[in-house]
C-alpha positions as CSV (number, residue, x, y, z in Angstrom):
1,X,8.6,-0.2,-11.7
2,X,5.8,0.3,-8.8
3,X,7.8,4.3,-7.9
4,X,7.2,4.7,-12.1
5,X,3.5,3.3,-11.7
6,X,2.9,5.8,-8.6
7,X,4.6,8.5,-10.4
8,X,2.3,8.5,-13.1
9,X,-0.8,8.3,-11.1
10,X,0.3,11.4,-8.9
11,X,1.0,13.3,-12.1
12,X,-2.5,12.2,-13.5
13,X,-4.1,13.4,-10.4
14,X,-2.1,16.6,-10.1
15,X,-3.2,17.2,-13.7
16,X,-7.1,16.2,-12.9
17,X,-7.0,18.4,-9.6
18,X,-5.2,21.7,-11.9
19,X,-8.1,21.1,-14.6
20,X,-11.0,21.8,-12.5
């Protein structure tokens, strides 16, 4: 559960960092 949490908050920042 805590690698699926991290997962998703590196993919949310990858995504943040690519948008700006």
């Amino acid at each position: 559960m805590g690698g699926t949490i991290n997962f998703a908050a590196n993919t949310k920042k990858r995504i943040f960092t690519s948008n700006i």
